[in-house]
C-alpha positions in Angstrom: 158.2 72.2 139.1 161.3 74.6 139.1 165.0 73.8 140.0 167.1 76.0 141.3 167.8 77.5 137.9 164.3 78.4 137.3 164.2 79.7 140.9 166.7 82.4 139.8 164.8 83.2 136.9 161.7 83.7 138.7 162.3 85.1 142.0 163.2 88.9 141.5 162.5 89.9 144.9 165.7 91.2 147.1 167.3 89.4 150.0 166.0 92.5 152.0 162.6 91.7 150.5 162.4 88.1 150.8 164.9 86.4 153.3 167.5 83.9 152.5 166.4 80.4 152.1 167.6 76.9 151.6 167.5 77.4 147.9 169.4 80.0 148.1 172.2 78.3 149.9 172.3 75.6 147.2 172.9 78.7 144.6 175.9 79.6 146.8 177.2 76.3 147.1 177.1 75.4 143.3 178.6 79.4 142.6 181.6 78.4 145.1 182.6 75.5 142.4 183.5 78.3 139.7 187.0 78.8 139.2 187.8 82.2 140.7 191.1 82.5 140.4 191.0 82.5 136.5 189.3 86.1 137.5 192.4 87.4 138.5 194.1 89.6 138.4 190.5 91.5 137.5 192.1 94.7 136.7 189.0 95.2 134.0 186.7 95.5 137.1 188.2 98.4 139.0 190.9 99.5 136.7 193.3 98.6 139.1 194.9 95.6 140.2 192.0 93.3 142.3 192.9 90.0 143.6 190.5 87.1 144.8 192.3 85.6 147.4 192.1 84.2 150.9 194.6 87.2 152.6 192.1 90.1 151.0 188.9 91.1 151.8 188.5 92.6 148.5 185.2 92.2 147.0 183.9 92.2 143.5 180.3 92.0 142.5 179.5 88.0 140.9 177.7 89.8 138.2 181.1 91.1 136.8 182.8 88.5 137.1 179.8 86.9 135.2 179.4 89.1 132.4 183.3 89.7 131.7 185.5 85.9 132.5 185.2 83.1 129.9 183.2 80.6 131.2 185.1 77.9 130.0 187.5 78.3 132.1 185.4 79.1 135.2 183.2 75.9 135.1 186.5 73.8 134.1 187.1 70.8 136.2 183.6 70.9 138.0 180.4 69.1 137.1 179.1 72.2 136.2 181.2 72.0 132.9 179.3 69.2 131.6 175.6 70.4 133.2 173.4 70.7 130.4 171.9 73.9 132.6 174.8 75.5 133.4 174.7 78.7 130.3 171.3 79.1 131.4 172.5 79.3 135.3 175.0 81.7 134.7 172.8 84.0 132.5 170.0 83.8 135.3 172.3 85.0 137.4 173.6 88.0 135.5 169.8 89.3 134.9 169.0 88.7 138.7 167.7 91.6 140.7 168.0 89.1 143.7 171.6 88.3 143.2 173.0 91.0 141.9 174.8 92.7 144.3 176.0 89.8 146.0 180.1 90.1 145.9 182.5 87.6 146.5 185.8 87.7 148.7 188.5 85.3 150.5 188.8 83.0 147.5 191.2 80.4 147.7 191.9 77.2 146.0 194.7 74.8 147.9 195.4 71.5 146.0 198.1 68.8 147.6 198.7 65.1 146.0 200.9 64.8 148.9 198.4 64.4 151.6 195.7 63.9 149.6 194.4 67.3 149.9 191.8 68.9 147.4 190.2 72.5 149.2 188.5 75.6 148.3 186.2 78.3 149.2 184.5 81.6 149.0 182.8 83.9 151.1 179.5 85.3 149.4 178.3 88.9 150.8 174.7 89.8 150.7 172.1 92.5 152.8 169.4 91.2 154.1 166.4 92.8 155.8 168.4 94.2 158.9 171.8 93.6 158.0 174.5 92.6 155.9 175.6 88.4 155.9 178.9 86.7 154.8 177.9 83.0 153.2 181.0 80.8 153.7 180.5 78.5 150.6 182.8 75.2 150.8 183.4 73.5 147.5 182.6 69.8 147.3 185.2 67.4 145.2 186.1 68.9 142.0 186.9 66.3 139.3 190.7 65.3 140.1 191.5 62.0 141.8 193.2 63.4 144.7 190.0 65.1 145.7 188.2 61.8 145.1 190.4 59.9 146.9 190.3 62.3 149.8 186.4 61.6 150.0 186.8 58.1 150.1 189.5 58.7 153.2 186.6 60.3 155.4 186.1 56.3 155.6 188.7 55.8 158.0 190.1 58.8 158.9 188.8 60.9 161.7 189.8 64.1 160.3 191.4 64.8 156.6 193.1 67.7 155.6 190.4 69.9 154.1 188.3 69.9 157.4 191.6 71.6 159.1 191.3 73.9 156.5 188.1 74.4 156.8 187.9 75.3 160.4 191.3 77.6 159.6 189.6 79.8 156.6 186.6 80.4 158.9 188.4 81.7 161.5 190.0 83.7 159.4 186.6 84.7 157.9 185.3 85.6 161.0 188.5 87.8 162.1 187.9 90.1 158.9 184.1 90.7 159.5 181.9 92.0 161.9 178.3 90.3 160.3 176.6 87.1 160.9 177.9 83.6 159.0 175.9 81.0 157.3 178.3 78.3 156.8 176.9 75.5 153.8 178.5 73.4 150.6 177.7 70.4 148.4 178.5 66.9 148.8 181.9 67.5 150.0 181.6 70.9 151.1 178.4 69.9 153.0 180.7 67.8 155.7 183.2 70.4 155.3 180.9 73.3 156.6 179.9 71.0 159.8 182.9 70.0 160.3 184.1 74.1 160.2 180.8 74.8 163.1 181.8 72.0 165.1 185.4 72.8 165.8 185.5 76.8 165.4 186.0 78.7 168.6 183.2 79.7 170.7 183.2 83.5 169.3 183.2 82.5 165.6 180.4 79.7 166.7 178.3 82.2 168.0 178.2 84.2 164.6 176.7 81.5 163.2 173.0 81.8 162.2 172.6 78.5 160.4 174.9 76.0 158.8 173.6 73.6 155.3 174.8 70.4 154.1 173.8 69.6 151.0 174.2 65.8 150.3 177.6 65.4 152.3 179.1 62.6 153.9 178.8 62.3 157.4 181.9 61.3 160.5 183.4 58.3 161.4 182.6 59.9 164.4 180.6 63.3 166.2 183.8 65.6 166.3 183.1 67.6 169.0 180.2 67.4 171.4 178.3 70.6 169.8 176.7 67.8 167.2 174.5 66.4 169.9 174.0 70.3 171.1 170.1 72.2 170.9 171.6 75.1 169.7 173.4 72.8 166.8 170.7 70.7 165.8 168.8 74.6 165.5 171.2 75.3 163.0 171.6 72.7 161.1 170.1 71.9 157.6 171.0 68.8 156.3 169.2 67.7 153.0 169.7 64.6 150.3 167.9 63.9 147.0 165.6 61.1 147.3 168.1 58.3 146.3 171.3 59.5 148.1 174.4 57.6 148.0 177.0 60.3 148.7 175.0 61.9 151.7 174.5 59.3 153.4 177.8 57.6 153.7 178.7 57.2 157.6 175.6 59.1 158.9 173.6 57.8 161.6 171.6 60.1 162.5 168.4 61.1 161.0 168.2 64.8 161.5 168.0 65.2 157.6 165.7 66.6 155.0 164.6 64.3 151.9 164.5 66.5 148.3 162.9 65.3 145.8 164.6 65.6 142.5 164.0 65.4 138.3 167.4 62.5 137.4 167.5 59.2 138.7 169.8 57.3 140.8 173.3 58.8 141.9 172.2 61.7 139.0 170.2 63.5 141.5 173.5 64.6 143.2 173.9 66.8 140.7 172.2 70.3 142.0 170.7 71.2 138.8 167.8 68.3 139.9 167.0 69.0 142.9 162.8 70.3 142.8 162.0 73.6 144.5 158.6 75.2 144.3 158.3 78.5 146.1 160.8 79.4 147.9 162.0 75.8 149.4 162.5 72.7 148.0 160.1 70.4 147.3 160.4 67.4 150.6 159.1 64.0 151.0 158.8 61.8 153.8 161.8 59.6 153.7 164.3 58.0 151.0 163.4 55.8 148.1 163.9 52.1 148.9 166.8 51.6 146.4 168.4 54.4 148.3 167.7 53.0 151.5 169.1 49.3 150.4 172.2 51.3 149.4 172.8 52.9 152.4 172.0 49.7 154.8 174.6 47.6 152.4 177.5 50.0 152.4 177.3 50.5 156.4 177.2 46.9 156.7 180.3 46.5 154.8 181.9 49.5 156.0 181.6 48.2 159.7 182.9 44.8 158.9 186.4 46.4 158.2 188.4 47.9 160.1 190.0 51.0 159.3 193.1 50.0 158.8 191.4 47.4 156.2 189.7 50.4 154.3 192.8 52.4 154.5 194.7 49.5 152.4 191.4 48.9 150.0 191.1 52.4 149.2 195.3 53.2 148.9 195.6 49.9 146.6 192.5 50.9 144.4 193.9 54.3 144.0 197.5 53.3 143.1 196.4 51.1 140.4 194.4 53.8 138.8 197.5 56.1 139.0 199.5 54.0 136.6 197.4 55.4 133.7 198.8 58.6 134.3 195.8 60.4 134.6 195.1 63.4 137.5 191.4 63.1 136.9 187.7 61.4 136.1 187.4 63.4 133.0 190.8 61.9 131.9 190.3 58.7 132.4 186.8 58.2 131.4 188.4 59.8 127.7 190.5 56.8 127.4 188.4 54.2 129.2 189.4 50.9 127.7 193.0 51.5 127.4 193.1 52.7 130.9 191.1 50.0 132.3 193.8 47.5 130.6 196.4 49.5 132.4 194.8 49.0 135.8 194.2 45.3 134.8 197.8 45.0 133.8 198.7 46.8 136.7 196.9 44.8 139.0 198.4 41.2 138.0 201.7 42.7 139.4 200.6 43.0 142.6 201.9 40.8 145.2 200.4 37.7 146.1 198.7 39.1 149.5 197.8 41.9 148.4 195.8 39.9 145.4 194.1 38.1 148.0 193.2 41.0 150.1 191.3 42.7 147.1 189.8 39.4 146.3 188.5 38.9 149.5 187.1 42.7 150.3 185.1 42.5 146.6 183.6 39.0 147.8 182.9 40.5 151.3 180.9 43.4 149.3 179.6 41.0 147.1 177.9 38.7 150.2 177.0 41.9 151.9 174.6 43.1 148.2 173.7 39.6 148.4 172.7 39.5 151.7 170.8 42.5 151.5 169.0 42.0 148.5 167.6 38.6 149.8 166.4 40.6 153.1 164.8 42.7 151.4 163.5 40.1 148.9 161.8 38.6 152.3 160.6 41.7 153.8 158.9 42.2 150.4 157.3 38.4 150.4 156.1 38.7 153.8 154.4 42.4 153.0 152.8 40.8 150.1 151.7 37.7 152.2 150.1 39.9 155.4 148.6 42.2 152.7 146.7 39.4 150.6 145.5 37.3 154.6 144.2 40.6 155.2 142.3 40.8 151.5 140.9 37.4 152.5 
């Protein structure tokens, strides 16, 4: 079975000779986690000064950029710096006839502690069969703790910063170019490209042939009434990996394509192991059952607090983590006992109420696994018991 690394390798044929597919999209929306901007100025390219940003439609071919930045610093920061596949990605995608005229343009990277604010995208160019198209790749969350934080936010907030900015880059996309949009990201990036269709303006909507969301958190609620919309739901491609945690936070609909996928539990977020054989990835019916116990508990909880409740859970969690000083995952995980005795040390000082408030969310998570667990414990008894009357 292939993954989406393997894909590259394999299929040689041209967008013009084989049209975009969902694989595809996820190639985009793991190349829009690269650090661009440590590719400019990229006077080495044009022997002049070229500048990725948002204000320039400028273009430069990925295969330069490729063959010619340091690595190290492009994957910095992302998961793909610690991917065990990502050398072998990036030297697919130099020797690719399929992707090697695709340029990149309207980079930008916007990072604010302030409001909690971690965005980025690009804007892939490739020709099709009939016509040129402009892939508007939104970057999930990168490894810093604001971004993090700013995921867990979409839990009581009805719109965040990066889906204003979102909705703002397209726009400005759409100004600067005359072709049709496909709109997609990962985790993050997923809800960011929704969000982006849903709330553009009716022009830029209609430029639109198809939007994908790979494995990204849902809405506290449908921002704008296109969701429930024919023409949305036509071009919309939602997929998760068979055990989904992150895609399937807040969504309740069902509109959504199951992947099957080569690492197990909340691994199979990573891209790298999602399953693709042909041109597509490889589907299955519906999500595994630890996936699906996952999902039910964490909705459950979720709706038994209000947002103003998750608002002070997550801000108190976050704060505590803070006092070690560190701005992201990678950092902390480096000096994980020390830091966890910092948070532990940092926690005993908290007031009195705010102890007990911690307390009791944890316990109310805790009943809620339990609760779950022993449903599921009976559904699994009474299967077993219809199954054997029947035997008899």
């Amino acid at each position: 079975m292939d993954s989406i690394v393997t894909y590259i390798e394999r299929e040689q044929r041209t967008f013009a000779e084989s049209p975009f597919n969902p694989v595809d999209s996820l190639v985009f929306s793991s190349l829009c986690y690269f650090n661009f901007d440590t590719a400019s100025p990229l006077e080495q390219f044009a022997g002049a000064n070229v500048t990725l940003d948002a204000h320039t439609e400028q273009r430069v071919l990925i295969a330069d950029i490729l063959a010619l930045c340091d690595h190290t610093q492009l994957t910095s920061g992302s998961w793909l710096k610690d991917a065990d596949e990502t050398t072998q990605f990036i030297a697919a995608l130099r020797a690719s006839r399929r992707y090697r005229d695709v340029t990149i343009a309207f980079f930008t990277n916007e990072m604010a502690d302030a409001v909690d604010k971690q965005f980025s995208a690009s804007t892939f160019f490739f020709y099709g069969k009939y016509s040129e198209v402009a892939y508007v790749a939104f970057r999930g969350t990168d490894g810093t703790l604001t971004g993090w934080k700013e995921d867990f936010n979409l839990s009581y907030k009805a719109v965040i910063p990066s889906q204003r900015s979102a909705v703002a880059y397209l726009s400005g996309v759409s100004s600067a170019t005359d072709c049709p949009l496909i709109l997609g990201g990962h985790s993050k990036g997923g809800n960011l490209a929704q969000y982006a269709a849903l709330c553009t303006d009716g022009a830029t909507y209609q430029k639109i042939i198809a939007v994908y969301d790979h494995d990204g958190p849902s809405f506290l609620e449908d921002p704008s009434p296109r969701r429930s919309s024919a023409s949305y739901e036509q071009k919309l491609h939602k997929m998760v990996p068979e055990s989904s945690a992150f895609g399937m936070i807040l969504e309740r609909r069902d509109d959504y394509q199951v992947v099957q996928a080569s690492a197990f539990a909340l691994f199979q977020h990573r891209p790298f192991t999602w399953q693709v054989e042909g041109d597509d990835f490889v589907y299955q019916q519906g999500l595994n059952a630890s996936a699906q116990f996952f999902d039910n508990a964490l909705d459950t909880w979720l709706r038994s607090k209000t947002p103003a409740e998750r608002e002070r859970f997550i801000q108190t969690i976050y704060d505590l983590i803070t006092q070690t000083n560190a701005t992201s995952w990678a950092e902390f995980q480096t000096n994980l006992a020390s830091n966890m005795a910092t948070v532990m040390g940092a926690g005993s000082k908290l007031d009195v109420d705010t102890k007990r408030f911690l307390a009791s969310t944890l316990k109310g998570l805790g009943r809620t696994l339990r609760a779950q667990t022993i449903e599921r414990i009976k559904n699994a008894g009474s299967s077993l018991w219809q199954t054997d009357i029947r035997k008899r």
